[in-house]
C-alpha positions in Angstrom: 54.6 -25.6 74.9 51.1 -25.8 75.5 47.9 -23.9 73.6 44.0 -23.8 73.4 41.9 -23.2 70.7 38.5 -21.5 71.1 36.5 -20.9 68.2 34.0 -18.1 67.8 32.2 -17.2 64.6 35.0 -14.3 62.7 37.7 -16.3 63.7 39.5 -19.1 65.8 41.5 -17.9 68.8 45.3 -20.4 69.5 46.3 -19.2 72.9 49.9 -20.5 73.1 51.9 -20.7 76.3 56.1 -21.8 77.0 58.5 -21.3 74.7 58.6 -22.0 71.3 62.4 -23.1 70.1 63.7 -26.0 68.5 62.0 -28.4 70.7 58.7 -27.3 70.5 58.2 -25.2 67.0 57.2 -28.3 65.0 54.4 -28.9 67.6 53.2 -24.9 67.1 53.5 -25.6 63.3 50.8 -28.5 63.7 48.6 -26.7 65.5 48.9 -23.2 63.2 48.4 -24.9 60.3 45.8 -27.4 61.1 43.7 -24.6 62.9 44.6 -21.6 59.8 43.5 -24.4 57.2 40.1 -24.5 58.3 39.4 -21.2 60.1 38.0 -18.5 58.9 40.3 -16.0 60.4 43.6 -16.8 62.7 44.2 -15.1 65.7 47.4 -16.0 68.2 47.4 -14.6 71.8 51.1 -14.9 72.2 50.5 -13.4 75.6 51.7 -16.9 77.4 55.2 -17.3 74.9 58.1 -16.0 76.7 60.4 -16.8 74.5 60.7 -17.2 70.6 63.7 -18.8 68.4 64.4 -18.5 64.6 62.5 -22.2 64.1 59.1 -20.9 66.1 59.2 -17.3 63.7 59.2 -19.7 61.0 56.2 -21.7 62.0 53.9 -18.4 62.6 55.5 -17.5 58.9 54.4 -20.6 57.7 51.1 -20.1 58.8 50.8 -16.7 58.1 51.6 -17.6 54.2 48.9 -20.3 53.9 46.3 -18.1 55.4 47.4 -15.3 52.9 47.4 -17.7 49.9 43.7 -18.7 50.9 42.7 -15.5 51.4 42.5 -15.2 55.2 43.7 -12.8 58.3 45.9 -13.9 61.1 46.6 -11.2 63.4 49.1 -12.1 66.1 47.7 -10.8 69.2 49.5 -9.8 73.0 52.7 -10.2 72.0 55.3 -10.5 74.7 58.1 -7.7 75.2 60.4 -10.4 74.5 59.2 -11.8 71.4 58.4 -8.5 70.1 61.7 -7.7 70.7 62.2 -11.1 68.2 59.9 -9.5 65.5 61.6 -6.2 65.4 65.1 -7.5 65.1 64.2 -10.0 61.7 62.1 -6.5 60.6 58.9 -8.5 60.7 56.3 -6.3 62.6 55.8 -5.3 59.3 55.2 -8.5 58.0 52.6 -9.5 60.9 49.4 -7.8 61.6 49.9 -7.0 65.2 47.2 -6.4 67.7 47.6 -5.1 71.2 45.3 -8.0 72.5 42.7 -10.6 71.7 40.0 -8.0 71.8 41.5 -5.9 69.5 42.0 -8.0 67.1 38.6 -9.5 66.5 37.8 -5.8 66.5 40.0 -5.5 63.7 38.2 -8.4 62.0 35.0 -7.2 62.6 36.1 -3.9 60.7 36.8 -5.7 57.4 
C-alpha cells in the first residue's frame, strides 16, 4: 500500500493505492489518523484500492469516528466497484459519506 497526501485549504486529500488487508491496514490506520487529527476535513480517493479486507474497513472506521468526535467530515471519495461491493455487504454506505470523486467531494465541503 502506498498514498499521498495533498493539502488544500477545506480539506486534506489521502490518495491511497494497493490493497489494504491484514498486511497493510495498520500502515492506512497511521496515515488516517495522523492526517484526520490535524485536518480540517478528510477526504480518501480510494480510486487506487482494489481490494479491501475486514482489518482495512476498520481503519477508515476508525478514522471516520475521530473525525466525527472532533467535529469534522471525511468523505470517502472514487471508491472502487470492488470495495464498494465491501461497503454494501457490512451495510456501511450508509455509514460513510460517499462521493463519486475527489471533486465532488470538496464540492460537498464547500456546500456546508
Amino acid at each position: 500500500m502506498d498514498h499521498t497526501i495533498t493539502k488544500d485549504d477545506d480539506c486534506v486529500v489521502i490518495a491511497l493505492r494497493g490493497d489494504i488487508d491484514l498486511n497493510y491496514s495498520s500502515q492506512a490506520r497511521e496515515v488516517l489518523l495522523r492526517v484526520a487529527d490535524k485536518a480540517p476535513a478528510v477526504v480518501v480517493d480510494l480510486s487506487g484500492v482494489g481490494m479491501i479486507d475486514s482489518s482495512g474497513v476498520a481503519s477508515l472506521l476508525e478514522a471516520l469516528q475521530g473525525s466525527r468526535k472532533r467535529g469534522k467530515r471525511f468523505i470517502l471519495a472514487a471508491v472502487h466497484p470492488s470495495v464498494d461491493r465491501v461497503l454494501k455487504l457490512a451495510r456501511l454506505e450508509t455509514v460513510f459519506e460517499i462521493a463519486d470523486d475527489v471533486d465532488a467531494a470538496k464540492r460537498s465541503l464547500a456546500k456546508a
